[in-house]
C-alpha positions in Angstrom: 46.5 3.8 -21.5 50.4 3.7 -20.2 50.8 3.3 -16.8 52.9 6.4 -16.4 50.6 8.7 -18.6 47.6 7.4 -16.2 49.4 8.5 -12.7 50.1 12.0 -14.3 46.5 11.8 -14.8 45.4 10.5 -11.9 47.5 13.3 -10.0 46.0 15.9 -12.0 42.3 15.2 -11.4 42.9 14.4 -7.7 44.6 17.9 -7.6 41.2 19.3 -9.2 39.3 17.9 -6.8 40.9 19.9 -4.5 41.3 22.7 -5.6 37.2 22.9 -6.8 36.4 22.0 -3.0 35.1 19.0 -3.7 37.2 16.7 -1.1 38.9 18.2 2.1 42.1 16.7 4.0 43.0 13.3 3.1 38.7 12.8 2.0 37.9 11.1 -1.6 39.6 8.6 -4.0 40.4 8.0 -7.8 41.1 4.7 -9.7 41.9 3.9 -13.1 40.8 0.7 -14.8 44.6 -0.1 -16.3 43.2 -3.2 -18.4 41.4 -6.1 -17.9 42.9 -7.3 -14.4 44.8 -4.2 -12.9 43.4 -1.0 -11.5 45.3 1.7 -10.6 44.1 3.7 -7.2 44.9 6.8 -4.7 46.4 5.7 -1.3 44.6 6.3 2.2 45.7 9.0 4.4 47.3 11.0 1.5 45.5 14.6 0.4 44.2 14.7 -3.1 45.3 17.9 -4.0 49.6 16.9 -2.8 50.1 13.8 -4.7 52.6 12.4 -7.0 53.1 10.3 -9.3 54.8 7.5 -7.2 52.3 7.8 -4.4 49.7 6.1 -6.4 49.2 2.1 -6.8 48.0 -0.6 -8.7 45.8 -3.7 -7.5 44.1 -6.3 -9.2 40.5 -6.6 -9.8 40.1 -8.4 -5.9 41.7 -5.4 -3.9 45.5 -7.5 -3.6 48.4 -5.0 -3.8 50.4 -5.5 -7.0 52.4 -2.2 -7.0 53.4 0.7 -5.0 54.1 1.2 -1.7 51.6 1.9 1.4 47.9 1.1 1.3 45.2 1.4 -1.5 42.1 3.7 -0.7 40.0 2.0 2.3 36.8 3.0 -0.2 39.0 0.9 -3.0 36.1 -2.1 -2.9 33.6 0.4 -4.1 35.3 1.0 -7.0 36.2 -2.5 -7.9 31.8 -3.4 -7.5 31.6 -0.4 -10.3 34.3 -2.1 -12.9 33.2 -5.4 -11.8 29.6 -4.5 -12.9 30.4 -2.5 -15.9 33.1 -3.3 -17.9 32.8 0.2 -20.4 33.6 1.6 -17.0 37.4 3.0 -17.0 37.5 5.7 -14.0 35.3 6.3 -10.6 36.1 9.2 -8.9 34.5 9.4 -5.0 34.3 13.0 -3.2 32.5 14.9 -0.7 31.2 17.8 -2.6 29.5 20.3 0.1 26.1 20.7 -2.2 25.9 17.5 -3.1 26.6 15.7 0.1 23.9 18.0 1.7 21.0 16.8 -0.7 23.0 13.3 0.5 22.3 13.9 4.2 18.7 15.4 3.7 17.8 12.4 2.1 16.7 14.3 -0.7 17.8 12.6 -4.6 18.5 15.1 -7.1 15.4 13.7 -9.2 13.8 16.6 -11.1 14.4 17.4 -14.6 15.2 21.2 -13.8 18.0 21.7 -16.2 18.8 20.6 -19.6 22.3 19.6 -19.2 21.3 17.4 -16.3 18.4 15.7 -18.3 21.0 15.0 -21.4 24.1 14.4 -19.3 23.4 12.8 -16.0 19.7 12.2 -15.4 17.6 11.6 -12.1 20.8 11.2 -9.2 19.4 8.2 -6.7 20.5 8.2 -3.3 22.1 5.1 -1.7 21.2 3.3 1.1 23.8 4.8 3.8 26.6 2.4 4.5 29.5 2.9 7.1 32.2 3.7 5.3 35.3 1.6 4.3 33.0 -1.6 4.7 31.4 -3.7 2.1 27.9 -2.1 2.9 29.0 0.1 0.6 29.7 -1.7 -2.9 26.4 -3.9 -1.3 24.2 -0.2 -1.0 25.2 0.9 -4.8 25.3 -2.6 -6.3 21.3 -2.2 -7.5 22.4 1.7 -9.4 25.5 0.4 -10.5 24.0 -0.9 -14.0 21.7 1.6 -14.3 23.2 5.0 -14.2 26.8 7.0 -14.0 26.7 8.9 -10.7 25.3 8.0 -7.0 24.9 9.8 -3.9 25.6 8.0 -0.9 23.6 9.0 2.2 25.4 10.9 4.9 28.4 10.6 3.1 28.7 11.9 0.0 28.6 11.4 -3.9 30.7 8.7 -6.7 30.3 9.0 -10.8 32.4 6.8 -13.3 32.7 7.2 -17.3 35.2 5.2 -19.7 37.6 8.4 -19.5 38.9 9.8 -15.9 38.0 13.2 -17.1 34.7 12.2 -17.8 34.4 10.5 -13.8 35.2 14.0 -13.2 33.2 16.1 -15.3 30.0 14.3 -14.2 31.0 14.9 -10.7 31.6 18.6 -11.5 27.9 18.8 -12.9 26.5 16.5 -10.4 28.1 19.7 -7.9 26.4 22.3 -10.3 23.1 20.8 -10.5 23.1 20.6 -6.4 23.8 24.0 -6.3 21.3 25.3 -8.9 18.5 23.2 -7.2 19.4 24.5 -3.8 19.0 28.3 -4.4 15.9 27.4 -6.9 14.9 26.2 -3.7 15.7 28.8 -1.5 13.4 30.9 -4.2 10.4 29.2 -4.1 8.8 26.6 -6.5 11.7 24.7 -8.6 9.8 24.4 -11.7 10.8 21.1 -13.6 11.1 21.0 -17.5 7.7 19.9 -19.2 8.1 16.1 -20.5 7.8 17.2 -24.3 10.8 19.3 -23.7 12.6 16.1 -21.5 11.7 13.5 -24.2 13.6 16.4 -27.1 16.4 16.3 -25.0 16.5 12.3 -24.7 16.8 12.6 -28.4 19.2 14.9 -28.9 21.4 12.5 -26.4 20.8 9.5 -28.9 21.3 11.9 -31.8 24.9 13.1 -30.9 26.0 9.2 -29.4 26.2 10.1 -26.0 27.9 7.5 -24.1 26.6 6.7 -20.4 23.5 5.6 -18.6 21.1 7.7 -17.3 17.9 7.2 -14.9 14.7 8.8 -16.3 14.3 12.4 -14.3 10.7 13.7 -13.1 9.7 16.1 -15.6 6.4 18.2 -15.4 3.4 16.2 -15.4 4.8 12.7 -15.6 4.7 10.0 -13.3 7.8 9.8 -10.5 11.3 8.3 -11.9 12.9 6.9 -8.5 9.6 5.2 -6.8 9.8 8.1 -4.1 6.3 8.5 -3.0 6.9 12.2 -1.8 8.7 13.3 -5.3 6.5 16.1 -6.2 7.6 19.2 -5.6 5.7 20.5 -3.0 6.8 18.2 -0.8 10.6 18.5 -1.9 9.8 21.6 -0.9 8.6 20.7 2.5 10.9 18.5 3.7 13.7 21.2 3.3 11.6 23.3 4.8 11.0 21.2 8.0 14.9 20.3 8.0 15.8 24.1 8.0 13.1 25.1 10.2 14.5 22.0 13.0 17.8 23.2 12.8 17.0 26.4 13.3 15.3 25.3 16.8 18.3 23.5 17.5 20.3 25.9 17.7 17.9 28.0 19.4 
């Protein structure tokens, strides 16, 4: 990709983010793998949805300025432990979207096969080890996913997905965002009932069937054995740690 076409498409999907709610204030970052050494990224302390073009600029594969004025994204090293790890990687895109990042704080990984395009798309969404931002405990807490799937949450903080297209970095975090909000109000109204495992394994084929590119984690579908290794998976207990968190807040606000 051109350099130039790349920062008019860097701009646009920062402006997305936005403008969907996703990031607030000068929250979230976007990088662009350029080509084998060179990586172009958003600066720190600059909105997403007020960029330009010239704002924007490029670093090699170590974090080292090579162009542009001002200072790359302090969550820059995240991104560079995703292209270092996966080389069909070409975009990570890092936000705060409110659903999402809520599941992130309750400690609660978005792990159920509840909707097709989840289970064909995106799969089971693992949660992180919390890291204090702009430090390397972060590349460190997603180094283990990083090979293994497309999108992360990161506890208390707040969600990353990459593709090999930016709009595809974005269009996973738009339906990691959708399937947070579905599974909230599924929860709100009782029992989330997950997708049999005859109707996950179809789906799995349909994926391989149509080439889709990516890497999913297996989601827990109805009557199979937990995907993430989280003892409490099942559902009634998803059910009742949001219950218990609601139910504590509640008192302390009382």
């Amino acid at each position: 990709m051109r350099t130039w076409q790349a920062r008019q498409e860097l701009v646009e999907y920062g402006r997305r983010l936005w403008l969907r709610g996703f990031v607030a204030a000068n929250d979230g970052n976007l990088s662009v793998r350029l080509d084998g050494e060179r990586v172009l990224t958003t600066p720190t302390g600059v909105s997403k949805g007020f960029m330009a073009p010239d704002d924007l600029l490029v670093t090699d594969l170590g974090g080292a300025r090579v162009e542009g004025r001002g200072r790359p994204s302090s969550e820059l090293p995240m991104h560079l432990e995703i292209y270092r790890g996966r080389p069909d990687v070409r975009a990570v895109v890092h936000a705060h979207p409110p659903v999402a990042t809520a599941f992130a704080v309750a400690g609660i990984p978005l792990d159920q096969c509840l909707l097709p395009e989840m289970v064909v798309s995106l799969g089971a969404i693992p949660i992180a080890p919390y890291g204090t931002p702009s430090t390397e405990e972060i590349p460190a807490s997603i180094r283990p996913f990083v090979p293994r799937c497309d999108a992360v949450l990161l506890a208390n903080h707040g969600a990353v997905t990459w593709a090999d297209s930016l709009p595809g970095a974005f269009h996973r975090m738009e339906t990691l965002e959708h399937t947070a909000t579905i599974t909230h109000h599924a929860l709100a109204l009782g029992h989330p009932r997950s997708l049999p495992a005859a109707e996950v394994e179809k789906l799995q084929r349909l994926r391989e069937r149509y080439g889709l590119t990516g890497r999913v984690l297996p989601c827990q579908a109805a009557g199979a054995c937990p995907a993430l290794e989280r003892p409490e998976a099942d559902e009634a207990a998803l059910v009742e740690r949001v219950t218990r968190a609601v139910l504590e807040a509640l008192r302390t606000r009382g």
